[in-house]
N, C-alpha and C positions, 0 to 999 in steps of 0.2 A: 827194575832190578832192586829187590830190599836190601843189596850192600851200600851204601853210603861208597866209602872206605875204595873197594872196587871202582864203581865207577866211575871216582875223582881220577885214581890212576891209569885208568882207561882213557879218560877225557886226557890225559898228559899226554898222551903221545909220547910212551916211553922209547928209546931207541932200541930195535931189534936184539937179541942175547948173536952172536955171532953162529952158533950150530943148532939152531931153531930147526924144531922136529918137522916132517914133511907132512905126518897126519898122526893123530887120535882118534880113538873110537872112544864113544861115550855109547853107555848104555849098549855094552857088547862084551864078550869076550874076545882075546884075540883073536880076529877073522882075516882081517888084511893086512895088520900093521908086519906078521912075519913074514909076507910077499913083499912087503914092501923095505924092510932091511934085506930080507935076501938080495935086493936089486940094489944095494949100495944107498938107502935109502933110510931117514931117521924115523924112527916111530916109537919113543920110550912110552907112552901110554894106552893102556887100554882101562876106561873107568866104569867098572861093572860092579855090581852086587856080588857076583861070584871072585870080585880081584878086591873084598872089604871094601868099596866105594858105595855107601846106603847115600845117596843122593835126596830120598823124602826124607834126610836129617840137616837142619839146617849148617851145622858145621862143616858138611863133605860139601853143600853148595858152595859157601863161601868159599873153602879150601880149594875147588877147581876154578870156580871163576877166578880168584885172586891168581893161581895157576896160568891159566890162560891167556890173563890179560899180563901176565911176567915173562912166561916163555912164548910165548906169541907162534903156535904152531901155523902152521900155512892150511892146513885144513883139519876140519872136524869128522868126523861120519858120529853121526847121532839117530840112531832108532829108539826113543821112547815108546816104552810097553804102549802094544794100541790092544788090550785086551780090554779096555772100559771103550774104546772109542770106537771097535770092530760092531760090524753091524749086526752079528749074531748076538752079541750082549744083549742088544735091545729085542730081541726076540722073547729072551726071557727076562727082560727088565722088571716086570714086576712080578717075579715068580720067586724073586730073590729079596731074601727081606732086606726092609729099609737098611736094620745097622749092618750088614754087611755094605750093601750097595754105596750108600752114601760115603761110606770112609773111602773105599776105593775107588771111586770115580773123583771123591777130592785130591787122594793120593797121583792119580793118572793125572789129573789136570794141574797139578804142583808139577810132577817130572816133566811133564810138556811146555810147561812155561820156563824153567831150566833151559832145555833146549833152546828155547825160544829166544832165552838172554843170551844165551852161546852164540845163536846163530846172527844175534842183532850185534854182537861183539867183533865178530868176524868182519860180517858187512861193515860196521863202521870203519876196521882197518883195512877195509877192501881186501881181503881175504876170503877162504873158500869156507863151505860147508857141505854138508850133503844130511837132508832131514828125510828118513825116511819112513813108509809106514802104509798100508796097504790101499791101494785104490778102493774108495768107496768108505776110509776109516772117516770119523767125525773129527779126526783132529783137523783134515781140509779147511773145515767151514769155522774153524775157531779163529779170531778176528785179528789175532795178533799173526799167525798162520799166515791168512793170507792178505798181511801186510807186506811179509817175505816177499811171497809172492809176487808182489807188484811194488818192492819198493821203485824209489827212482833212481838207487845205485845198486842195485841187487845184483851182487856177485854170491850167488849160488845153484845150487844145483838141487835140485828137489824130486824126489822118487815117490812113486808110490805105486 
């Protein structure tokens, strides 16, 4: 994680805010969070590009993480764009010129390691997540990915 700052007050062990939200969506508009207050349930966040949340700017990372690790939600749902990491991309991976490609496959692989801090944040408070993104996308085989996957405390839930 490039927060300093964050992950000192992460490593604190702050104690819970008392009406800690039940879930956020990151990298979504609202899809579950109004099922989920319909049922008497907390959900103030949905952090999208469409709800002013630009996450490929360093200031909205900080600002959630530091979020996260404040209000301490009990789960996440996070889909990072897999439009660089789908396997159709690489069909026509070189049909597409470099400076296109290269900024957005750097771009995909910054929002995926986002998640990635989220979802390592979570685990550490033994908390949930859910990371998801199409069977057969390349975010699978990215190494921090399936770290997730096999951590030795892995409380989450993983789709694709």
């Amino acid at each position: 994680m490039p927060f300093p700052d964050v992950a000192d007050r992460a490593e604190s062990r702050l104690s819970a805010p008392a009406n800690r939200d039940h879930l956020w969506e990151i990298y979504s508009p609202p899809r579950i969070g109004p099922g989920v207050r319909r049922k008497g349930g907390l959900c103030s966040r949905s952090v999208d590009i469409g709800n002013f949340w630009d996450l490929t700017k360093s200031d909205s990372q900080h600002c959630l993480l530091s979020d996260v690790v404040s209000l301490m939600p009990f789960m996440l749902i996070m889909g990072p764009p897999c439009t660089m990491f789908c396997s159709l991309v690489f069909s026509n991976w070189f049909r597409m010129p470099e400076e296109i490609r290269v900024p957005r496959l750097r771009e995909a692989v910054m929002l995926a390691d986002v998640a990635v801090w989220l979802a390592t944040l979570q685990v550490d408070r033994s908390e949930y997540y859910v990371l998801e993104n199409p069977e057969g996308s390349q975010l699978w085989t990215r190494e921090n990915v399936t770290w997730l996957q096999s951590g030795p405390t892995c409380h989450c839930l993983l789709t694709n």
